[in-house]
C-alpha positions as CSV (number, residue, x, y, z in Angstrom):
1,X,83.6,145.9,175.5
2,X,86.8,143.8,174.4
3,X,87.6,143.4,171.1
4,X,87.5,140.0,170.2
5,X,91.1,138.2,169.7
6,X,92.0,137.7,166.2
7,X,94.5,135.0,166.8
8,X,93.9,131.8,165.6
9,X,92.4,129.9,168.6
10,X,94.6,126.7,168.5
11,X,97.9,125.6,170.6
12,X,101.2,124.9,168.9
13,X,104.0,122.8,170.5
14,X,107.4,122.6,169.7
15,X,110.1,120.3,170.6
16,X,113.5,122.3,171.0
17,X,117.2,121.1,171.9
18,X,120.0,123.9,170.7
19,X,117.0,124.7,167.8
20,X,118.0,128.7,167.6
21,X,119.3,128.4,164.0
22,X,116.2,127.3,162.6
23,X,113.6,128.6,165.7
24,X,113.0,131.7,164.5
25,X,111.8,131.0,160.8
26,X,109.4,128.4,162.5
27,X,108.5,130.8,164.8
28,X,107.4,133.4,162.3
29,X,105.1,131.8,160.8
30,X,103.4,130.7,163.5
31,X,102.8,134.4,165.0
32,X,98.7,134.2,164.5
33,X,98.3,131.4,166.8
34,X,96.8,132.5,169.5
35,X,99.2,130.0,172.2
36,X,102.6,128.3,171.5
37,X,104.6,125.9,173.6
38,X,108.3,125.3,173.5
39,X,108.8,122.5,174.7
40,X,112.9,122.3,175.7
41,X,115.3,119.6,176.7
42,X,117.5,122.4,178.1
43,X,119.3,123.9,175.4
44,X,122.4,125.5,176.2
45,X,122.2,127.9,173.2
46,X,119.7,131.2,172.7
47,X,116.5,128.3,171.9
48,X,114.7,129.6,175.1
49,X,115.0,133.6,174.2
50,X,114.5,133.6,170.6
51,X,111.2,131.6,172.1
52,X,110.3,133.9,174.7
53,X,110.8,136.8,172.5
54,X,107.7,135.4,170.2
55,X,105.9,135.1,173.4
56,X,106.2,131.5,173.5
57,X,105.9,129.3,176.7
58,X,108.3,127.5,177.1
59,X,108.6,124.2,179.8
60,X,111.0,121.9,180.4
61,X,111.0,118.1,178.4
62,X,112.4,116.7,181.8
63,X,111.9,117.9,185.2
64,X,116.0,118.2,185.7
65,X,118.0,121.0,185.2
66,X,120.4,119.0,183.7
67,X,121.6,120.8,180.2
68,X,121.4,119.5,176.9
69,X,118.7,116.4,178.1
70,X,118.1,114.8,174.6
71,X,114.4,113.5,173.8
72,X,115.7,111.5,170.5
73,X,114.6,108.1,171.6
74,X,111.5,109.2,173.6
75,X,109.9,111.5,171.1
76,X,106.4,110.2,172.3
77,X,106.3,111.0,175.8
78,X,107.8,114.3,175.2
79,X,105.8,115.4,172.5
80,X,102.6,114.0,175.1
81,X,104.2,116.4,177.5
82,X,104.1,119.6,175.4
83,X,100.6,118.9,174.1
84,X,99.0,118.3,177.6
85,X,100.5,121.7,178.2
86,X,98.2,123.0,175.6
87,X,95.2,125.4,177.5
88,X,93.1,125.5,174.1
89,X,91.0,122.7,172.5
90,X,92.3,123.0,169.4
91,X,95.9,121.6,169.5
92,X,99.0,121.6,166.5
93,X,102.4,120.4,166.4
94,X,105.9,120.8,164.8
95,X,109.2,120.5,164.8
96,X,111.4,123.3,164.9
97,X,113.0,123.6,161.6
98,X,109.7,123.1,160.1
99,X,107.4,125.9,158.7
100,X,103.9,126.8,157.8
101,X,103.2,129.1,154.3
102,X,100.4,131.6,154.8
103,X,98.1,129.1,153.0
104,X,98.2,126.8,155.8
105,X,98.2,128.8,158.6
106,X,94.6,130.4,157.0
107,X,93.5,126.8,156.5
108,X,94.1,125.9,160.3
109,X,92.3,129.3,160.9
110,X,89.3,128.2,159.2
111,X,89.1,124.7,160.6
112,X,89.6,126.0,164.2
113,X,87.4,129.0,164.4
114,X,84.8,126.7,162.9
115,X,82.1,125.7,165.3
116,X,80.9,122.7,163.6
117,X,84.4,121.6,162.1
118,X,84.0,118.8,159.2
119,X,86.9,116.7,161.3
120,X,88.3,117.0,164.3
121,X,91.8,115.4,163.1
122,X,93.8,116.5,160.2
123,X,96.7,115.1,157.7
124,X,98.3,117.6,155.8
125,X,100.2,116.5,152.2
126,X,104.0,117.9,153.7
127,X,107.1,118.7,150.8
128,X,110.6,119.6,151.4
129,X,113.1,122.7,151.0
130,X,116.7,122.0,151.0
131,X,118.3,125.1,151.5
132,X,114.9,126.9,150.3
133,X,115.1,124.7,146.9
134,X,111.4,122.7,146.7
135,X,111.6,119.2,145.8
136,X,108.6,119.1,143.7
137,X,108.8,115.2,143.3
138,X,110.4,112.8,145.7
139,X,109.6,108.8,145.7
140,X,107.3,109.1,148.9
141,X,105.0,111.5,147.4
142,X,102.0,112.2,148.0
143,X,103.3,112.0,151.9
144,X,101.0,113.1,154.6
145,X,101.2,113.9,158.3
146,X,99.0,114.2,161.0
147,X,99.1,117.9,162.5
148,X,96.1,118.7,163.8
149,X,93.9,117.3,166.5
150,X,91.4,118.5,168.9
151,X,91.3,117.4,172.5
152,X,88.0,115.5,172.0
153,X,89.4,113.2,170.2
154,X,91.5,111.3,173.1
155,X,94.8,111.5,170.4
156,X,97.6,110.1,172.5
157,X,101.5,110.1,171.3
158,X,103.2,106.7,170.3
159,X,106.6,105.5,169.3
160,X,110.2,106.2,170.6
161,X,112.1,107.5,167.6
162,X,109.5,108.0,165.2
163,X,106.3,110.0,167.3
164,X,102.5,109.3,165.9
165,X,98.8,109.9,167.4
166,X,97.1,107.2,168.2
167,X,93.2,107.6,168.2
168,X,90.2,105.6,167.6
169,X,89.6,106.3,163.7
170,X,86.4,104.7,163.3
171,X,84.9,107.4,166.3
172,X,87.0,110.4,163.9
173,X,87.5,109.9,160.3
174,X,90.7,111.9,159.7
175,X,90.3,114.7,157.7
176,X,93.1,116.2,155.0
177,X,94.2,119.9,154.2
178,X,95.1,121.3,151.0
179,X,97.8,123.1,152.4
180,X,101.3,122.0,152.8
181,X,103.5,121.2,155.8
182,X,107.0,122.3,155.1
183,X,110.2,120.5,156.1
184,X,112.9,122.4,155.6
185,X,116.4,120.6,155.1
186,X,119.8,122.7,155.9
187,X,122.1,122.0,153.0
188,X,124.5,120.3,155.4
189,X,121.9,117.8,156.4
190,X,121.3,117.1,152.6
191,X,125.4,116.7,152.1
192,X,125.9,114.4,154.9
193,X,121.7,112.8,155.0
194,X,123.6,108.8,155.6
195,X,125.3,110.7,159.0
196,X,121.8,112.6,159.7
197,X,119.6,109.4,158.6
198,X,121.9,106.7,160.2
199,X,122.2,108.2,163.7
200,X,117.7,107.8,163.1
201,X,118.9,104.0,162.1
202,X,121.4,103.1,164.9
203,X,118.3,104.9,167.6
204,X,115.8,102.9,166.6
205,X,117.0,99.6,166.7
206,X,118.7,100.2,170.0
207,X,114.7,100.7,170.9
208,X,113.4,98.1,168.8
209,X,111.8,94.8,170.9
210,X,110.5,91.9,169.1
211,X,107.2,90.0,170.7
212,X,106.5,87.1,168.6
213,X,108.3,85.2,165.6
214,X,105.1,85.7,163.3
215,X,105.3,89.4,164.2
216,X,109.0,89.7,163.4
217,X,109.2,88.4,160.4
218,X,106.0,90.2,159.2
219,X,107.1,93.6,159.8
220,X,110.6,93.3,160.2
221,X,111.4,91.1,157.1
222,X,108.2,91.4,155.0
223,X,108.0,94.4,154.6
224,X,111.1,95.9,155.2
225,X,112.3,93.9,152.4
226,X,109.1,95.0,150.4
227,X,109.5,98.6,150.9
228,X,113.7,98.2,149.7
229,X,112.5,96.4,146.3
230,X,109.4,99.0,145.8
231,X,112.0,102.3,146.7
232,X,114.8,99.8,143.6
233,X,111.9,98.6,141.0
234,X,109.3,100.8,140.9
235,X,109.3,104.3,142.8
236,X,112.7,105.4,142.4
237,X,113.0,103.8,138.4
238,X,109.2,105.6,137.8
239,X,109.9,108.8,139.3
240,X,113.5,110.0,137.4
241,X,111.7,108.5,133.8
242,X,108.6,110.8,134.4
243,X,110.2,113.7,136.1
244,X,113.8,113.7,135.4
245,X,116.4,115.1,137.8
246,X,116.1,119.1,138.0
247,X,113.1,119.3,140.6
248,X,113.4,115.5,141.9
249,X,115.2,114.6,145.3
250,X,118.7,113.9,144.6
251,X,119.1,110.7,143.5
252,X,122.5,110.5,146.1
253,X,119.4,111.5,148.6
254,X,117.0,108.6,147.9
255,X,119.5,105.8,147.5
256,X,120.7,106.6,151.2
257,X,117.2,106.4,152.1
258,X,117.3,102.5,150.7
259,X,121.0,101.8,152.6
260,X,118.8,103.3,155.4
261,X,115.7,100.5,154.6
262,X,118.7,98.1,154.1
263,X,120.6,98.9,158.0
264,X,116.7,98.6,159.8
265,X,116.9,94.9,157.6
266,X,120.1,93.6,158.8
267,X,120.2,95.1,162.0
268,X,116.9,93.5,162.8
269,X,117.6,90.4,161.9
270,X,120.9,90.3,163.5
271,X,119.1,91.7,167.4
272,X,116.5,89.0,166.6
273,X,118.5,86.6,166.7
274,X,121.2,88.3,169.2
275,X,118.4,88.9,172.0
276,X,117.1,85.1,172.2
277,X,117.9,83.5,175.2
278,X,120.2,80.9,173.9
279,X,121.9,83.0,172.2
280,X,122.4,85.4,174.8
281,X,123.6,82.3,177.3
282,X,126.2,81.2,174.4
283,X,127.7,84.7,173.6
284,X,127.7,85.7,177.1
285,X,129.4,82.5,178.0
286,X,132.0,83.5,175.6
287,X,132.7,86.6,177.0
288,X,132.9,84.6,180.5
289,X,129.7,85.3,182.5
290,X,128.8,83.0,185.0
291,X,125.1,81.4,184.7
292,X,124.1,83.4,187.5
293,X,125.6,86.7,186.3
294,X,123.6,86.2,182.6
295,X,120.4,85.5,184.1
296,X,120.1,88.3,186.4
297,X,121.0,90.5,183.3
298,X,118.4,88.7,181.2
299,X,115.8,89.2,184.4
300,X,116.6,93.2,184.0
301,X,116.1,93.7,180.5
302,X,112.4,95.6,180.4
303,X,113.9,97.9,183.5
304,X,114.8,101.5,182.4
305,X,117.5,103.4,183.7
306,X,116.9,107.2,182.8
307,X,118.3,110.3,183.8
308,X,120.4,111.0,186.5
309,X,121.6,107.7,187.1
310,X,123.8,106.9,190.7
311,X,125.5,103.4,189.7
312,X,126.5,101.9,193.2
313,X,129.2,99.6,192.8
314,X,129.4,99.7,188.9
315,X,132.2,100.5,186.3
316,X,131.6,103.2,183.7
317,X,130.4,101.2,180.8
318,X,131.7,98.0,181.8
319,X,129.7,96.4,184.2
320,X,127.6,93.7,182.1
321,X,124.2,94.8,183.3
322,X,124.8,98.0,180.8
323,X,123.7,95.8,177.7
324,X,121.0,94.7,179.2
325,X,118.8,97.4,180.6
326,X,117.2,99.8,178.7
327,X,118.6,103.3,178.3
328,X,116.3,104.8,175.7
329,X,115.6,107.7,177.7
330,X,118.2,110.4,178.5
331,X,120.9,109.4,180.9
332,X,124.0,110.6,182.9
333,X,125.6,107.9,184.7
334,X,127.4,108.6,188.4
335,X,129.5,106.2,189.5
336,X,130.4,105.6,193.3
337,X,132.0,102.6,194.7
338,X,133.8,102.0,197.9
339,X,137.3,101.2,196.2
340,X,139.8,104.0,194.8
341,X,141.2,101.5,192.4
342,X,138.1,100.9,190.5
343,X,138.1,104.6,189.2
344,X,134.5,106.0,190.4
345,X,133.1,109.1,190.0
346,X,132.7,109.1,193.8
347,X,135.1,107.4,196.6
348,X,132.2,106.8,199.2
349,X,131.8,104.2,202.5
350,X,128.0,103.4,202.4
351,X,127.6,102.7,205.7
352,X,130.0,105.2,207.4
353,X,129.1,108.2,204.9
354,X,126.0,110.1,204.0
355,X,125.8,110.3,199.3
356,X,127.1,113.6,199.0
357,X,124.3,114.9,196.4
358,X,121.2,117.1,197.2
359,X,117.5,115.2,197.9
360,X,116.2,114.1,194.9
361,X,119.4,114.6,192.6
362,X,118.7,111.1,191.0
363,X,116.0,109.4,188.9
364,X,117.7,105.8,188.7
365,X,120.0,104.0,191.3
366,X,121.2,100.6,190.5
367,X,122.8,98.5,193.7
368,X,123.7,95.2,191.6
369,X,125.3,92.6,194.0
370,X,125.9,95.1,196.7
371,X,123.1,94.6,199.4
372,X,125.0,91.4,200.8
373,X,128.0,93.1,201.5
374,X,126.7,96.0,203.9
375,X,126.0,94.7,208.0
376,X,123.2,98.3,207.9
377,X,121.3,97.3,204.4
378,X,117.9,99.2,206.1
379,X,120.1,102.5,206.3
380,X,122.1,102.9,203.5
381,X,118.7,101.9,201.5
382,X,116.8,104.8,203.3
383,X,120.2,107.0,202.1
384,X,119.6,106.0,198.5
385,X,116.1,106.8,199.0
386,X,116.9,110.0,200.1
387,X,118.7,111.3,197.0
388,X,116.4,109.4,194.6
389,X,113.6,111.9,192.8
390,X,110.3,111.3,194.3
391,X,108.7,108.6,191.4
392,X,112.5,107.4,190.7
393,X,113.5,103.8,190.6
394,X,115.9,101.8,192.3
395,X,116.5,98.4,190.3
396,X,119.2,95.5,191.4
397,X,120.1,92.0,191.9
398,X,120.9,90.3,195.2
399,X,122.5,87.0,195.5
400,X,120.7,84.0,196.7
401,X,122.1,81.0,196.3
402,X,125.6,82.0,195.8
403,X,129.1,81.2,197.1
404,X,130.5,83.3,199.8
405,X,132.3,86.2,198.2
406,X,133.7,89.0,200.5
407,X,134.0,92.6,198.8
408,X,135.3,93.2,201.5
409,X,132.8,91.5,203.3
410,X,129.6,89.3,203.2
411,X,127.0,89.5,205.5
412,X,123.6,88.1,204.5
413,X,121.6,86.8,201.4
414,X,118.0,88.1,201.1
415,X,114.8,85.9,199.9
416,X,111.7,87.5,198.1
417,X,109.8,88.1,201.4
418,X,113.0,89.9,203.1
419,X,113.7,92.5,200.0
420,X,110.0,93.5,200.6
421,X,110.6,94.2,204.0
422,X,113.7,95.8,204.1
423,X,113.2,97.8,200.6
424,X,109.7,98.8,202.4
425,X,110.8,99.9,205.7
426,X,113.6,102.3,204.0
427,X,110.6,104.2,202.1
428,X,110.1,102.8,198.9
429,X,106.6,101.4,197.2
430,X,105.5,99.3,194.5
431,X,108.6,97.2,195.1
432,X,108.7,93.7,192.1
433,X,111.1,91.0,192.9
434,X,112.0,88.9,190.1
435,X,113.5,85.3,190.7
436,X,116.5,84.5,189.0
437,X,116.1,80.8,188.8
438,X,115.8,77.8,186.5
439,X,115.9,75.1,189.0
440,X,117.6,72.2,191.1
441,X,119.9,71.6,188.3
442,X,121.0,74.7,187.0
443,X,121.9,75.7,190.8
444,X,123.7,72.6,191.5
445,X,125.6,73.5,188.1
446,X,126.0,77.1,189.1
447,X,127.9,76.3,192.1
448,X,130.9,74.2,190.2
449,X,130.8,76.2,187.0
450,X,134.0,77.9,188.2
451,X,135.6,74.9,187.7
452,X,134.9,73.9,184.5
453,X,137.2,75.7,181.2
454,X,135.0,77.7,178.9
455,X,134.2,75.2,175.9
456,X,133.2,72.7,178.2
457,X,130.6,75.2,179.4
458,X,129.1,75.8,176.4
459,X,128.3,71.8,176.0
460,X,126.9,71.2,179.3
461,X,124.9,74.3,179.7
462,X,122.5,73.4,176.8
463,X,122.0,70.2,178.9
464,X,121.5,72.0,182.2
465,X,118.9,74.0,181.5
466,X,116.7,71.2,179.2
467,X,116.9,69.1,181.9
468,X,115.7,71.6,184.5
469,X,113.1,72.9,181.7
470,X,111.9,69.2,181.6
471,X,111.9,68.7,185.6
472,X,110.3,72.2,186.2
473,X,107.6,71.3,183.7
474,X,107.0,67.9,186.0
475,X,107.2,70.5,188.9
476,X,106.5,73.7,188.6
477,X,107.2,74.5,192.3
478,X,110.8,73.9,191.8
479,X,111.5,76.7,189.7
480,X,111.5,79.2,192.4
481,X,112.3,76.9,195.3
482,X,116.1,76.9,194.3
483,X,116.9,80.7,192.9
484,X,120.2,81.7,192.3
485,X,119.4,85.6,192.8
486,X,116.6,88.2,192.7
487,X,115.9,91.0,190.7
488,X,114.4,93.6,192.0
489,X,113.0,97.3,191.3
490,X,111.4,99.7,193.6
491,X,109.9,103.3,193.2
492,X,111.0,106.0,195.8
């Protein structure tokens, strides 16, 4: 007869990336449980063997072998990952320079060997060390996190920057501990929190998308603005009178943590108003894009370009199309191009030369404005398919209705029927093509823009497109009926 396990039965995951200075603390206290799971974006430190040596499993955050693959603006999907790795019901998680006292390691004991839990969700009240000091008071407490969660429940991860379960709380009332989840602050971090705290700032609004006015201005303004004056009226004024200063947060501390409220305010406001369409044609005007050019970008925009990325006829972080698609997830950009002088990563002839990468290599190719300009579209398409990850995209923009433009040639232009076939035939699926039109008049514009100066531009666009907006509305038809380009994406 076996001895029963005494491990607590419940699954911990970790996220990791170069974690080995603070790893092994976490790891400590989490020796009872009976499974753990690092969960690793490739760390090029000891992260994996101080893991391993606590008999953790550790998996990969990507399926690359890329090093050093950062999860910082995809937190959800990784964390998803990590738990769906989990083999027991019961299922915790953690960050890596966080720990669990004795207290709270019992506590999870006790509400996962029970048969007929109470809850099968948990918060748990969480405080904070820096450099081993507890901050007894600090102007978000009583703070609580959810930690624990059994697979019945249907929790799923949400959010890029900022992770959270999602679950249905009127099936499973969320339960709370008594015992404590510990963040635990290097004194660096504490020294230099606006440089730790603004990189969070800068990452989430380069994910943050706005779907309605009402919306914006209710969470974005509303209460952004009333979370600043609560933090400057009330918490922080309250919590120094009633506690004083030796076992509060550092006043330095929670003033950054305003300028932080402050940078989400401003910054919002500004990308609302920077990612409107008008505003997008004027400032992209400015900077000399061509009607055409701004909106194939603006077609583009929900695309993601993630991981190994092959760049076909693009300029490292000049080509337009770069502020445009999203990039939240973890990238490394190859650049290959036909001509020497424009600097590429690779010096390659499309239709001469095989892509001199392995299969599968690439998660992302982008081919912007290139198809026109190759006689043997069908094979170099079934080349890029070739080194593209099985479930990897291929997203670009073909001209339509465009003037001739040899680079160093140009062959054909491509409707919506023709980049089904072709993108089909060379082995992709689930192919969208996206019109990049607004009608008769903006094309008629589009092909004399050339010769009109810059601030004359910016007074008869406006006029363009309300007149087309006004004739498309008469008929609808016309709006794809004279397209300037298509968008397109396609999944190997």
């Amino acid at each position: 007869m076996t001895t029963p396990s005494k491990k607590i039965p419940c699954s911990v995951s970790i996220l990791t990336l170069n974690s080995a200075e603070g790893l092994r603390a976490c790891l400590e206290a989490l020796k009872e449980f009976e499974e753990i799971i690092v969960c690793d974006g490739n760390s090029t430190d000891n992260t994996q063997d101080i893991a391993r040596a606590f008999g953790a499993r550790v998996i990969k955050q990507y399926d690359t072998e890329e090093p050093n693959v950062p999860c910082a603006m995809d937190k959800a999907s990784a964390r998803q990952k990590a738990m769906d790795a989990s083999t027991l019901p019961w299922r915790f998680f953690m960050d890596a320079d966080d720990t669990l006292s004795p207290e709270a390691v019992e506590e999870v004991r006790s509400v996962t060997s029970n048969p007929n839990p109470k809850h099968f969700i948990w918060r748990m009240p969480t405080r904070i060390f820096i450099a081993g000091k507890e901050i007894k008071y600090e102007a978000t407490y009583p703070s609580y996190q959810t930690r624990l969660v059994h697979e019945s429940v249907g929790a799923h991860f949400r959010g890029e920057v900022h992770d959270r379960l999602a679950f249905d709380a009127h099936k499973f009332p969320l339960g709370t501990m008594h015992s404590y989840y510990n963040f635990g602050w290097p004194e660096e971090r504490a020294a230099n929190y606006w440089r730790y705290i603004g990189t969070y700032a800068k990452r989430e609004l380069s994910v943050m998308r706005f779907s309605t006015l009402s919306s914006f201005v209710y969470w974005e303004v509303y209460k952004r603005t009333r979370t600043i004056l609560g933090y400057v009226l009330w918490r922080l004024p309250t919590m120094y009178l009633m506690r004083g200063f030796k076992d509060t947060m550092p006043i330095s501390i929670e003033l950054t943590i305003v300028r932080y409220h402050c940078a989400l305010l401003v910054g919002s406001v500004k990308k609302y108003i920077a990612t409107r369409v008008w505003v997008v044609m004027l400032l992209e005007t400015l900077r000399g894009k061509d009607l055409n050019r701004i909106l194939s970008n603006i077609a583009i925009r929900e695309w993601e370009a993630y991981g190994r990325v092959l760049d076909i006829g693009g300029r490292e972080g000049s080509s337009s199309y770069w502020r445009f698609i999203r990039h939240t997830k973890w990238m490394r950009q190859t650049t290959l191009d036909i001509d020497a002088a424009s600097k590429p990563d690779v010096v390659l002839n499309l239709e001469t030369e095989d892509i001199p990468f392995p299969a599968g290599h690439f998660d992302t190719a982008l081919l912007f404005n290139v198809l026109e300009h190759l006689s043997n579209g069908k094979e170099v398409l079934s080349k890029i398919a070739t080194v593209l990850h099985p479930g990897g995209a291929l997203i670009g923009v073909v001209p339509f209705l465009v003037a001739v433009h040899p680079d160093p040639h140009d062959y054909m232009r491509y409707t919506n029927e023709g980049l089904h076939n072709i993108l089909i035939a060379a082995g992709f699926s689930n192919v969208e093509v996206v019109p990049v039109s607004r009608g008769p008049i903006a094309a008629s514009y589009y092909q004399s823009e050339f010769l009109w100066p810059r601030v004359l531009k910016l007074v008869l666009l406006p006029l363009v497109l309300l007149l087309d907006s006004l004739l498309v509305r008469m008929r609808p038809a016309y709006k794809n009926k004279f397209v300037l380009s298509y968008a397109f994406r396609a999944v190997r």
